[in-house]
C-alpha positions, -999 to +999 in steps of 0.1 A: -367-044+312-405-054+316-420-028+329-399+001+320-394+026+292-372+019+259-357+049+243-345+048+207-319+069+204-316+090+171-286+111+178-302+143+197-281+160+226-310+156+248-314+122+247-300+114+284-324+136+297-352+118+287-339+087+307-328+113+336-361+128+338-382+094+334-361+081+362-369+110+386-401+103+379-394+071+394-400+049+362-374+032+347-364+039+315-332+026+289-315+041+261-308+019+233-295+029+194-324+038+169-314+002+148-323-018+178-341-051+167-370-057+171-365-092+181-351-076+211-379-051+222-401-078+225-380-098+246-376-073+265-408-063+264-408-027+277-442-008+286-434+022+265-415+038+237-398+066+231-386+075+199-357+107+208-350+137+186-321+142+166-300+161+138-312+143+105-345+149+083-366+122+081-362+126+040-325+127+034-308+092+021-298+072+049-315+090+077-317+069+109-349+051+109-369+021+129-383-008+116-423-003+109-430-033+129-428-012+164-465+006+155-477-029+154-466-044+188-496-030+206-467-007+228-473+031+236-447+052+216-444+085+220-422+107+193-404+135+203-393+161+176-375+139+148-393+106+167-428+128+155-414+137+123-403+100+114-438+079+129-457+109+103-429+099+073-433+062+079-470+059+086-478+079+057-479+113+065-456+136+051-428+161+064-410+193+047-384+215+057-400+250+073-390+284+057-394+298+094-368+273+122-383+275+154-359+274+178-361+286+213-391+292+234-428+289+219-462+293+232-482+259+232-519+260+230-539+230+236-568+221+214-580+189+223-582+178+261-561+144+261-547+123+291-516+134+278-521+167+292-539+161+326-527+188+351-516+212+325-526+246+316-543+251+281-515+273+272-480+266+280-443+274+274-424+244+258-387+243+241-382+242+203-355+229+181-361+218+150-357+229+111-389+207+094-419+201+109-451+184+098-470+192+072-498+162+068-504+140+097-511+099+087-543+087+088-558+084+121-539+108+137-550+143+151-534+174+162-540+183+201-522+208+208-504+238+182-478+269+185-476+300+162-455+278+134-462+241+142-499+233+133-492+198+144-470+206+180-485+174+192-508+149+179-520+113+192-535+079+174-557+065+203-564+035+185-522+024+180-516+041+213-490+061+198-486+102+201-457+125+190-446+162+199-426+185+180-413+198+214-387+188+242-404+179+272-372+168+285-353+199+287-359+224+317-365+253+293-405+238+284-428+243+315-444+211+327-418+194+312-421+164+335-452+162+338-459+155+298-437+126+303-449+119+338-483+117+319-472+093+288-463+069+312-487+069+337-517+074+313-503+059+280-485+027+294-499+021+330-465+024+348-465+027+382-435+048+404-417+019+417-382+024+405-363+035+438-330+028+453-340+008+475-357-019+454-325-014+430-304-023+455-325-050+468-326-063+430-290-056+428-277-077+455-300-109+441-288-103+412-249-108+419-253-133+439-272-156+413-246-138+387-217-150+405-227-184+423-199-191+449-168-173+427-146-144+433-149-111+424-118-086+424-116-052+422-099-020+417-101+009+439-095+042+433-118+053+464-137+076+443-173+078+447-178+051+418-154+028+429-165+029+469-203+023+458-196-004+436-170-018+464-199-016+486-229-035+466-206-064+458-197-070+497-236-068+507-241-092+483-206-116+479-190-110+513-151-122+516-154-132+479-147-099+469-113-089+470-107-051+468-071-035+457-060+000+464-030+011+446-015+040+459-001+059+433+017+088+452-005+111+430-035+117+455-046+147+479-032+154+511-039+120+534-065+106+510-045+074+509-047+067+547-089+080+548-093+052+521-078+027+545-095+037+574-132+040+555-125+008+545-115-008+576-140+009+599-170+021+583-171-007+559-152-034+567-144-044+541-108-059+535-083-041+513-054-049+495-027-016+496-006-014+471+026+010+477+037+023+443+045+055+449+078+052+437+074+036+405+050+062+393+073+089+404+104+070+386+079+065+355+071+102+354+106+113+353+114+144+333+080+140+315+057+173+310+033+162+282-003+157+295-011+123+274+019+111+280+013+113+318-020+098+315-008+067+291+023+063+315+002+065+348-026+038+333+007+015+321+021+014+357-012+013+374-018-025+357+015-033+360+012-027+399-027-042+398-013-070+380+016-082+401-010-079+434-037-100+416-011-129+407+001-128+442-039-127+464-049-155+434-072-163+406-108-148+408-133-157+381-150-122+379-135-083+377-151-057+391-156-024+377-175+008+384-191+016+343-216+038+351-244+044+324-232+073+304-198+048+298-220+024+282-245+050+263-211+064+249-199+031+233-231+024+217-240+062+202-261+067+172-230+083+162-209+058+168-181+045+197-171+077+212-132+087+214-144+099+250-154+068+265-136+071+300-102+051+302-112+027+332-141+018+305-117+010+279-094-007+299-116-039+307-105-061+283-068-051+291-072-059+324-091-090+317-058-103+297-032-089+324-052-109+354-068-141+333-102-131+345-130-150+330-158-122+331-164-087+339-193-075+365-203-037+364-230-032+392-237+003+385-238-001+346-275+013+348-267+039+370-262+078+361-235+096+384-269+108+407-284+079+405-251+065+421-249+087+449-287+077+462-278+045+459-249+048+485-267+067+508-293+035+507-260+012+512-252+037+541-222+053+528-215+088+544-228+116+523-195+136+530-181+109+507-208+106+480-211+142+474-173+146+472-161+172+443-153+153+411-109+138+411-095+129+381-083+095+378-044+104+367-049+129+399-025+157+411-002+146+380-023+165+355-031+194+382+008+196+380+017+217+343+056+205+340+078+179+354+059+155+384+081+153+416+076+146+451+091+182+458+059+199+436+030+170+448+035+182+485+038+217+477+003+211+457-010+190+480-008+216+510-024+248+487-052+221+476-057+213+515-063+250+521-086+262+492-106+230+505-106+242+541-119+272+534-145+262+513-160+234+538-158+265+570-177+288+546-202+267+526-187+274+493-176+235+495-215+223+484-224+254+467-200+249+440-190+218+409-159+214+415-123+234+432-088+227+432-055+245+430-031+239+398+004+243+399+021+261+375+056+261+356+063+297+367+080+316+394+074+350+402+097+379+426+075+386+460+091+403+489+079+386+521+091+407+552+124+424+539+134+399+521+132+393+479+114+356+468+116+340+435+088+314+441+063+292+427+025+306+411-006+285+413-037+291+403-072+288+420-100+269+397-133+272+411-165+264+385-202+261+387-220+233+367-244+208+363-230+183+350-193+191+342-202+195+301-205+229+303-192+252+331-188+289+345-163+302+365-173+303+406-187+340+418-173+332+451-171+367+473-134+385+474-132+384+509-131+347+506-108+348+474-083+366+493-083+345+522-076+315+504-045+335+486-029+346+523-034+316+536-018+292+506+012+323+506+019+324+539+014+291+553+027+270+520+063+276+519+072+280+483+048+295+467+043+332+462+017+341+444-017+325+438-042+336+408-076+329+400-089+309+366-118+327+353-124+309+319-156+292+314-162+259+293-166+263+269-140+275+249-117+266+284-120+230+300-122+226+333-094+206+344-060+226+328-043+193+316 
């Protein structure tokens, strides 16, 4: 990564938005555990550091540390919150726990002009989170800038190249937030905006092709927005070496099967592989109503399917797959392999075994989720497509509370179609995370004309989010609301009455299975 930023990752919540925030910037930076060696950064020889916040005090036994050889590589490092806390404790400063916790919003006042404020006012709002702070800086080192409780809010060693702040630039909630960090690496390590994605996917397409030499790539579709980009980079750069398969699983909206196909065949070109399964997922799903089970069964019956396809199109060498960055952040956590790591992820070495492929190729493995949608629109992928509300991988099977049949998908599929409609006619569509329609295992009486119903309830789920970890239920205007009702009521025969989800998430989640 020559040229970039390395982030040492010490546990904090915030962590991805130092990379997120470096990388709007147009630098690139990488997230790496705290423990990485050192052998390692300098092979990789990175223009910055960062060392993040986190939960632990730099004094307690077995606190997360780095190896004291980083101050002496002749690297910029910048701490931030525990990252200034541990370069004072191992440079030989010292740090206590504070009778007064400063969390929230604090007043920063700048003492000392520095680089690492240029275009900043001399008193400014930053974020604070923390529970000690510093108390004796190491030698060399000099406070800058101050708040109300944190004598040392930042401080800087010229000579080593190497400043800390007890704030979080990263988080929206400090003012100038970007443009400390915009600062560090402009000023500090002599970066220059360059990381685009353009030149990724310039850099990309060079890379697979030296990657894979003149062997076969195959890969999964879902036709997803991760899937299509990653679909899309390997044929720029392999061509009819890639081999894309499609298995339709009977589980997806209304006529998203046959818009695969067609995107594939016209706006891409790109050859695909259809599977028909349908009814082996349906026969699979028989009588079952618990959510993991529907998930396990679906993932079981999806590689039996990919399976039987890849033995019958031939051997490839390579398996595609569309890890994106938080995937891989996940499985290598300061806290450890997370139990969230998305199933496609954890899949790959199942797959691997079911097809006899040799090695695994993930395109967009430094990519966040944004990051990936500017990259297709550089490939040219349509932006109605990219910017596409998030779909679960099992589908409309865990959109479905109770027993999957083809009787309940359609009747789901056509209420889904509708809240969709109206959302694209009235803007709602982009203003909004994420909306679908779940169905539910009720019926309810309605009278419709002069005549008595005993018919199915769904409900409406409509959130607002940034980035699906948190969410809030959608303010979307009545008049809307109840258009959406009378149209799924009257023109989805079946259903009777229609309700809207207003539980945020927390303590809710956002899909109900």
């Amino acid at each position: 990564m020559r040229n970039g930023i390395l982030i040492l990752d010490f546990g904090s919540q915030y962590t991805q938005l130092i990379a997120r925030k470096i990388r709007e910037l147009r630098f690139y930076a990488e997230i790496h555990p705290y423990n990485f060696p050192v052998k390692e950064i300098k092979n990789q020889q990175p223009a910055g550091i960062i060392l993040s916040g986190g939960p632990h005090s730099v004094y307690e036994k077995n606190a997360p540390s780095v190896n004291k050889e980083i101050f002496s590589l002749n690297i910029p490092i910048l701490g931030i919150c525990y990252g200034l806390q541990l370069i004072t404790h191992l440079l030989g400063g010292k740090v206590n726990s504070s009778k007064n916790r400063e969390y929230g919003a604090a007043l920063l006042k700048i003492q000392t002009e520095s680089v690492f404020f240029n275009n900043i006012n001399e008193k400014t709002r930053v974020w604070m989170s923390h529970g000690d702070k510093v108390i004796k800086l190491p030698a060399g080192f000099k406070a800058i800038a101050q708040t109300d409780s944190s004598p040392y809010a930042a401080v800087i060693n010229i000579e080593k190249k190497i400043t800390g702040v007890q704030f979080h630039p990263e988080v929206q909630h400090t003012n100038n937030g970007k443009t400390f960090l915009k600062n560090f690496c402009i000023s500090f390590c002599h970066l220059k905006p360059n990381w685009t994605m353009k030149n990724f996917a310039k850099e990309k397409i060079k890379e697979i092709q030296n990657q894979t030499g003149n062997e076969r790539v195959l890969l999964g579709l879902s036709g997803g927005v991760d899937s299509t980009v990653t679909a899309k980079i390997l044929h720029d750069a392999i061509g009819k070496r890639l081999s894309c398969v499609y298995v339709d699983n009977g589980l997806m909206r209304k006529d998203e099967t046959e818009a695969v196909i067609k995107r594939f065949k016209n706006n891409f070109h790109i050859p695909l592989h259809v599977v028909k399964a349908e009814k082996s997922f349906l026969s699979s799903l028989k009588g079952v109503t618990d959510p993991e089970k529907k998930r396990k069964i679906i993932g079981r019956v999806f590689l039996e399917e990919f399976k039987k396809k890849a033995e019958e199109i031939g051997h490839h060498e390579y398996l595609g797959q569309g890890t994106l960055y938080t995937d891989v952040i996940e499985s290598v956590s300061v806290k450890g392999p997370s139990d969230t790591i998305k199933s496609h992820h954890n899949r790959v070495a199942e797959v691997q075994k079911l097809i006899k492929a040799g090695k695994v190729i993930e395109p967009l493995k430094e990519l966040f989720k944004d990051e990936v949608r500017r990259l297709g629109l550089t490939l040219k992928i349509p932006r109605e497509l990219l910017f596409r509300h998030p779909f679960p991988g099992p589908g409309l099977a865990i959109r479905i509370l109770g027993e999957i049949t083809k009787e309940r998908l359609n009747l789901l599929r056509e209420a889904d179609a509708i809240l969709l409609d109206e959302l694209k006619k009235t803007g709602y569509y982009k203003k909004i995370w994420q909306a679908f329609v779940v169905l539910l295992p009720v019926k309810s009486v309605g009278v419709m004309g002069d005549n008595r119903t005993y018919e199915n309830a769904v409900a409406v789920r409509m959130v607002e989010s940034k980035d699906g970890m948190t969410a809030d239920f959608a303010k979307v205007p009545h008049a809307i609301l109840g258009k959406i009702s009378n149209r799924i009521i009257n023109e989805v025969s079946g259903i009777n009455r229609v309700v809207y989800d207003i539980s945020s998430k927390p303590p809710a989640t956002i899909e109900w299975e």
